[in-house]
C-alpha positions in Angstrom: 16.1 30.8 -75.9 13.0 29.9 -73.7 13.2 29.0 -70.5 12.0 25.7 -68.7 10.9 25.3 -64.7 10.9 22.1 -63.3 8.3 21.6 -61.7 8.3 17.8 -60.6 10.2 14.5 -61.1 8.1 12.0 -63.4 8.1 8.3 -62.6 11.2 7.5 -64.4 12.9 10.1 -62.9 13.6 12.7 -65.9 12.5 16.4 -64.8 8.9 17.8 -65.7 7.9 21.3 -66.5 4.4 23.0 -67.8 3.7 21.4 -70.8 4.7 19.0 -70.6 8.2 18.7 -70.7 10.5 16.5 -70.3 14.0 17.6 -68.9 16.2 14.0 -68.5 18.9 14.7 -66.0 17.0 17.8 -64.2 15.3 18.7 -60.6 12.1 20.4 -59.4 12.7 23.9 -58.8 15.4 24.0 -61.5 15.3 26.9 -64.3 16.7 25.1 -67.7 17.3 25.4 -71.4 17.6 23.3 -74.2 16.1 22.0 -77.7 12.4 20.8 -77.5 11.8 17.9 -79.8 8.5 16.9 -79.5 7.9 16.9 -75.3 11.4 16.1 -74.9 14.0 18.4 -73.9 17.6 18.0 -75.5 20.8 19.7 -75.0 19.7 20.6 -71.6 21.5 23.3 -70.0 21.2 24.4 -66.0 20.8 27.8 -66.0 18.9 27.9 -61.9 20.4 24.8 -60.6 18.5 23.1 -57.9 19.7 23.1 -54.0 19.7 19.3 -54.2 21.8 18.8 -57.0 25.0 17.1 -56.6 27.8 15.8 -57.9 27.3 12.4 -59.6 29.2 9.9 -57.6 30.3 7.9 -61.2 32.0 9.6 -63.8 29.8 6.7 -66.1 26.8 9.1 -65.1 25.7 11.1 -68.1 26.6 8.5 -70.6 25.6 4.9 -68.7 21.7 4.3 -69.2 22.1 2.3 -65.7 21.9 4.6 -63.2 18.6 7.8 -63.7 19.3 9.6 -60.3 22.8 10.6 -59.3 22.8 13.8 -59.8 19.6 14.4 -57.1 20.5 14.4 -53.3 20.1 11.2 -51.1 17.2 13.0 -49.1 15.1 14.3 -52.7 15.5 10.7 -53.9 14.1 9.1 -50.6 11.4 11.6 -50.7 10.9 11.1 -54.5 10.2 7.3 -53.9 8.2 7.6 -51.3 5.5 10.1 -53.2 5.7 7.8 -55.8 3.8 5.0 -53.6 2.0 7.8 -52.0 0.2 9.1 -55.3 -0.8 5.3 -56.1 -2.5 4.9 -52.8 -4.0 8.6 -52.8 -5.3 7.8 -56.7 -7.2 4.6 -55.1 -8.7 6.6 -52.2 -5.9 5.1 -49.5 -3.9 6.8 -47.2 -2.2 5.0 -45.0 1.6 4.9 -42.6 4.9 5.1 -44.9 7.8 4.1 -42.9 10.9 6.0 -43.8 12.4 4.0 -46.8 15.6 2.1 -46.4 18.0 2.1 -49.0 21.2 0.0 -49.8 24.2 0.8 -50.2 26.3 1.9 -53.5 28.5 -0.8 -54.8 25.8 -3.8 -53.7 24.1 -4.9 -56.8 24.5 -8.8 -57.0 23.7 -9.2 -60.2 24.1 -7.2 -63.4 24.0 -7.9 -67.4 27.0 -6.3 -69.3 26.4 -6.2 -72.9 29.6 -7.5 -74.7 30.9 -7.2 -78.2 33.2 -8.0 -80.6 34.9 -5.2 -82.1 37.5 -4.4 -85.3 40.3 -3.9 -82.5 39.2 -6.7 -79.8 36.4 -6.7 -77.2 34.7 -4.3 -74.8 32.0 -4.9 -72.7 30.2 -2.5 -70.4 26.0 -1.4 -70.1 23.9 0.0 -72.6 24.3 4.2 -73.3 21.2 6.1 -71.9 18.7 5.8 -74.2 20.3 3.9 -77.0 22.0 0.8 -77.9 25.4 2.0 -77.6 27.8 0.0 -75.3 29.7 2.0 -72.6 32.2 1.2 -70.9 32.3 1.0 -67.2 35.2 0.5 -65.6 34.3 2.1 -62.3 30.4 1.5 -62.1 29.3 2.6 -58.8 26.5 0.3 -58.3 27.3 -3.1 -58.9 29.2 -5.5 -56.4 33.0 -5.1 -56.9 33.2 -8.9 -57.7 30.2 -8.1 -60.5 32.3 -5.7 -62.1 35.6 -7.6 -62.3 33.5 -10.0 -64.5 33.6 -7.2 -67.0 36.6 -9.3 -68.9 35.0 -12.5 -68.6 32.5 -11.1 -70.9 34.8 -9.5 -73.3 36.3 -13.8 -73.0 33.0 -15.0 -73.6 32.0 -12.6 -76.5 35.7 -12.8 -78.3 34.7 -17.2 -78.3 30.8 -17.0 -79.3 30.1 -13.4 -80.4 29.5 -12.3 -83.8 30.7 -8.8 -84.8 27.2 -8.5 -86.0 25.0 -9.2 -82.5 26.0 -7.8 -78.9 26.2 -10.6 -76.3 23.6 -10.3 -72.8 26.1 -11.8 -70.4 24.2 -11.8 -66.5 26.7 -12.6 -64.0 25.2 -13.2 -60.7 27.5 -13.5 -57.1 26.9 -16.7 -54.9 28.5 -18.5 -52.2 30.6 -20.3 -54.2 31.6 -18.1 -57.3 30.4 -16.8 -60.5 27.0 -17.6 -61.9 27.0 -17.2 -65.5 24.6 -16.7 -68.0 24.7 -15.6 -71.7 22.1 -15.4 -74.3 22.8 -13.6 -77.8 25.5 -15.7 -78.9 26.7 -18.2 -81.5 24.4 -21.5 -81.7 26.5 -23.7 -79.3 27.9 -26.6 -81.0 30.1 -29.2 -80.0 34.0 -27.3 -80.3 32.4 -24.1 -78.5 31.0 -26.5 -76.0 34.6 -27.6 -75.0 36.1 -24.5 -75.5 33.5 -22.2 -72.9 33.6 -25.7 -70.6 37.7 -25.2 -70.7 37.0 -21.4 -69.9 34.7 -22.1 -67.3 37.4 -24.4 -65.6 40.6 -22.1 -65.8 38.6 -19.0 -64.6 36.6 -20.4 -61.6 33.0 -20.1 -62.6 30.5 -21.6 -60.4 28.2 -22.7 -63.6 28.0 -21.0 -67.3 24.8 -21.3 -68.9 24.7 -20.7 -72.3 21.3 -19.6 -73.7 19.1 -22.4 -72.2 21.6 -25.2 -71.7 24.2 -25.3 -68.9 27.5 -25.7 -70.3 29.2 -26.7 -67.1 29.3 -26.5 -63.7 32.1 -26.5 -60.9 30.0 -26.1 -57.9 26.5 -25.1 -57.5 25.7 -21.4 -57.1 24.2 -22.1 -54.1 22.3 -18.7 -52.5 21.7 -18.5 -48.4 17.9 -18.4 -47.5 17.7 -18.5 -43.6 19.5 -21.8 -42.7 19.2 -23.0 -46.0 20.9 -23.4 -49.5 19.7 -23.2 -52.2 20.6 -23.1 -56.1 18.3 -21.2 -58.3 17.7 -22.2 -61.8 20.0 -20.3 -64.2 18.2 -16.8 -64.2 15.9 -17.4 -61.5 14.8 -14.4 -59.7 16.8 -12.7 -57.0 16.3 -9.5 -54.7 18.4 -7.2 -56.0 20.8 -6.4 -52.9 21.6 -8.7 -49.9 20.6 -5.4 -47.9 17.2 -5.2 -49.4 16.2 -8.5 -49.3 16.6 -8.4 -45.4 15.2 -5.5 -45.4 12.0 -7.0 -47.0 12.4 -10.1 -45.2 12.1 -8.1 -42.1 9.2 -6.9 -43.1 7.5 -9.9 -43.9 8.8 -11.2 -40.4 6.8 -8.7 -38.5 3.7 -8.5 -40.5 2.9 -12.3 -40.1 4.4 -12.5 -36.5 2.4 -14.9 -34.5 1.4 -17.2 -37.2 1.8 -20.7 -37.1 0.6 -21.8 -40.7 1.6 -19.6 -43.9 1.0 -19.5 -47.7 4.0 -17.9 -49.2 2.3 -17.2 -52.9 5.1 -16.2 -56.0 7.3 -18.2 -53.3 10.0 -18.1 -56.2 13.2 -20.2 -54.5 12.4 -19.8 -51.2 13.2 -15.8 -50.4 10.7 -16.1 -47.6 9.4 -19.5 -47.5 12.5 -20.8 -46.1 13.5 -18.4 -43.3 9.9 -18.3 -42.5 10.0 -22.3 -41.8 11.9 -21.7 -38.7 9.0 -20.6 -36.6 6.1 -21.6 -38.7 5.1 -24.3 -41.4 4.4 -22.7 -44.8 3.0 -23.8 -48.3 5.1 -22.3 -51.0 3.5 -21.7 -54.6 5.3 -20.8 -57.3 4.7 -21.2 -61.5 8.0 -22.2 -62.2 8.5 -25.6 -61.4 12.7 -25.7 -61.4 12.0 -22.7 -58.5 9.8 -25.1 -56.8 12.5 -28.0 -57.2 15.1 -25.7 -56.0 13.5 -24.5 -53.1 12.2 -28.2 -51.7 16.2 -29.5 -52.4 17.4 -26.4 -50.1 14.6 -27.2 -47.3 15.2 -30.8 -48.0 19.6 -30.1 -47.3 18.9 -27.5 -44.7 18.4 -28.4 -40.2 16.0 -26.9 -37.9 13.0 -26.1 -40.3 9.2 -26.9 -40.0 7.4 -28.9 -42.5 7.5 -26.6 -46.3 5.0 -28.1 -48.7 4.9 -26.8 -52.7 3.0 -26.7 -55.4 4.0 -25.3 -59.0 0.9 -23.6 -59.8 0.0 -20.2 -62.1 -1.4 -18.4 -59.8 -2.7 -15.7 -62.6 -4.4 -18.7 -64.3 -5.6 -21.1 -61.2 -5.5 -18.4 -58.1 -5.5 -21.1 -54.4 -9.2 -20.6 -53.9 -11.1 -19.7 -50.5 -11.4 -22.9 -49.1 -8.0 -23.8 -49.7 -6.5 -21.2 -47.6 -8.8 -23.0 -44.7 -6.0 -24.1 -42.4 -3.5 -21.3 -42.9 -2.8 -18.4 -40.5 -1.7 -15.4 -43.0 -0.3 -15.1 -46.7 3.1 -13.7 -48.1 2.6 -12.5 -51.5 5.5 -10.9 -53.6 4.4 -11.1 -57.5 5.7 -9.4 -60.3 5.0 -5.8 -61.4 1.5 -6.7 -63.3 0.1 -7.6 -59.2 -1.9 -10.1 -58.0 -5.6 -9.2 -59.1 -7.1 -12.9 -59.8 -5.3 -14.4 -56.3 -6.5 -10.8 -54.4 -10.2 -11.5 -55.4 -9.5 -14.9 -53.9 -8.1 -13.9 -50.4 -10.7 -11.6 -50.1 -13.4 -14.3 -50.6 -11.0 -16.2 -48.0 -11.0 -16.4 -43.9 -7.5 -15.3 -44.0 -6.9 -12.2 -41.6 -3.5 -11.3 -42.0 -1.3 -10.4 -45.4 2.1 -9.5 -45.9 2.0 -7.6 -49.5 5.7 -7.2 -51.4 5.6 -5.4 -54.3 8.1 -3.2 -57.3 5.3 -1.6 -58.5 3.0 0.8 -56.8 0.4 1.3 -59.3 -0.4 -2.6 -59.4 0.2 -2.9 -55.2 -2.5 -0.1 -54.9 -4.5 -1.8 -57.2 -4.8 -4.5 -54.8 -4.5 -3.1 -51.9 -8.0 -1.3 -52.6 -9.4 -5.2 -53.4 -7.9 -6.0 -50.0 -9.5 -3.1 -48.5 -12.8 -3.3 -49.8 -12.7 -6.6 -48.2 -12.3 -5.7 -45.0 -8.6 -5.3 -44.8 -6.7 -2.5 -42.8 -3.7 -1.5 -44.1 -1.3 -0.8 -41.4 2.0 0.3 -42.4 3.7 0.4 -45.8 7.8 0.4 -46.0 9.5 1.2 -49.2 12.9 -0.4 -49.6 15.2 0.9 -52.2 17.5 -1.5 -54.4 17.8 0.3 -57.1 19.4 3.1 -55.8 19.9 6.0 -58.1 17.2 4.9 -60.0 13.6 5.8 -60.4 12.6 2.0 -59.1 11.1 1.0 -55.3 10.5 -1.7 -53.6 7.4 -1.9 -51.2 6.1 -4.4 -48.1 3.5 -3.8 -46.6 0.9 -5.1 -43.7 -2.7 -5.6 -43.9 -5.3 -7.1 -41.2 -9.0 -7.9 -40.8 -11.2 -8.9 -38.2 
């Protein structure tokens, strides 16, 4: 049977060797067998295991599609990560300072979306089976919040009432302050007996709010989330940082690189990650497209003591960028946009007086991208510091600082 050398880790993490090949589940340096279909490597077998391989911490590991990288060392993942963002700087000319990456903690996911199902014997619930649609169990998931995966039987509720046999419920449970924050899309059309029977549920078991596709079926308490000195609660699905840990991680970040500055634009301000714990030192202008993230985050500012002024605007920023002259009175811009970047608002700051940027980013390709528009510019970047959220997967988190003048 031929034999395979890895010779590298690809960007989601599956093992690469001359070909190419693709190994899932293997390491550089390792010596491997298996079937080749195509460029993909089945049935592996370890025949020269690597000296960073390790014992997956979740016996989930080789079934679960949640988790890519428990099988590699803490110290080959860290370094893994950080070549990622290092390759997508190097491939647009940019070297630059990469702070050691910080990474959170197993068992700290706050949110999660358990598929659930009805079934010929009952219910099960769990996450999707690597590389398939497959639901697997999880009774002792290593990556969520302990409170996350108690909701396991909530879903299995939830799909038993408004599941068909023939469609697997999405069922995104999010932690808060205050409880449960429930979501589920997949399901029956709601009507007006399933209305009163997932309200009743939502009373007896202590949800915080259970949203039902688009329409919020009921609510005990809001699912308020703690930004700085503020509350807030987020529109049912609004974005979140993935970890508590990582998101003051990042807002540390952000902290230092616009240090000093007295008037800020946080752009992609979603409910207020950094807008609101930046308003204790500085007045900032929030933009955001979604206009219920905007609402949210002026109620918690409005509700919350101690903070400068925080003005908003619900604005598309890939469509209608904040132009030069409208960055006139600001000291430095937060940006933290989704994984397709910030091209259109980049090409604006440039053309701006601004001299200071914090850049947060989960996609290196798109943050070098604009990073070499910022450059270009005039901008330095200074240091970049990956922050890891997604442990055990092939996923990073990046902020970074860049000045002019």
């Amino acid at each position: 049977m031929t034999e395979y050398s890895i010779k590298r880790l690809g960007i989601y993490g599956d093992g690469i060797a001359d070909g190419p090949v693709f190994a899932p589940m293997t390491l550089p340096d390792e010596v491997v067998t298996g079937t080749l279909e195509g460029t993909l490597l089945k049935d592996v077998k370890i025949i020269t295991p690597s000296e960073h391989r390790v014992a997956p911490p979740c016996k989930h590991f080789k079934s679960c599609g949640g988790c890519q990288l428990q099988h590699a060392s803490d110290p080959l993942v860290a370094d893994f990560k950080t070549d990622i963002i290092a390759q997508a700087l190097a491939a647009q000319g940019i070297t630059a300072e990469i702070r050691p990456i910080l990474t959170s903690p197993a068992q700290s996911r706050r949110r999660a979306t358990f598929a659930a199902r009805r079934t010929k014997k009952g219910t099960m619930s769990g996450f999707h089976g690597r590389a398939s649609g497959t639901v697997i169990e999880i009774p002792d998931c290593k990556l969520v919040e302990p409170e996350l995966l108690a909701a396991r039987d909530i879903a299995e509720s939830l799909a038993e009432l408004g599941g068909s046999r023939k469609a697997t419920l999405a069922v995104t449970v999010t932690t808060s302050r205050v409880g449960l924050d429930i979501q589920v899309s997949g399901g029956k059309p709601i009507d007006g007996p399933l209305r009163i029977t997932l309200a009743a549920l939502c009373d007896s078991r202590g949800f915080a709010r259970l949203t039902w596709d688009d329409e919020v079926i009921a609510q005990r308490a809001p699912p308020v989330q703690r930004f700085g000195k503020a509350d807030v609660c987020p529109p049912p699905g609004a974005f979140m940082q993935a970890t508590a840990h990582g998101e003051a991680q990042l807002l540390a970040a952000v902290q230092e690189a616009v240090q000093g500055a007295k008037r800020i634009v946080d752009l992609f301000a979603g409910c207020g990650t950094f807008t609101l714990p930046l308003a204790e030192n500085a007045e900032v202008f929030a933009v955001e497209g979604e206009a219920q993230m905007v609402a949210a985050l002026d109620k918690g500012w409005r509700m919350a003591q101690g903070l400068k002024t925080v003005t908003h605007a619900a604005r598309d920023l890939y469509r209608r960028p904040l132009l030069p002259d409208e960055f006139l009175k600001y000291d430095a811009v937060v940006m933290d946009p989704p994984r397709n970047g910030a091209e259109a608002q980049t090409s604006e700051i440039v053309r701006s007086g601004i001299k200071r940027v914090a850049y947060v980013s989960c996609s290196p390709v798109t943050f070098a991208r604009d990073v070499a528009q910022l450059i270009a510019g005039g901008f330095t970047l200074d240091w970049v510091q990956p922050v890891d959220q997604f442990r055990w997967s092939s996923h990073v988190e990046i902020a970074a600082q860049l000045t002019r003048g």
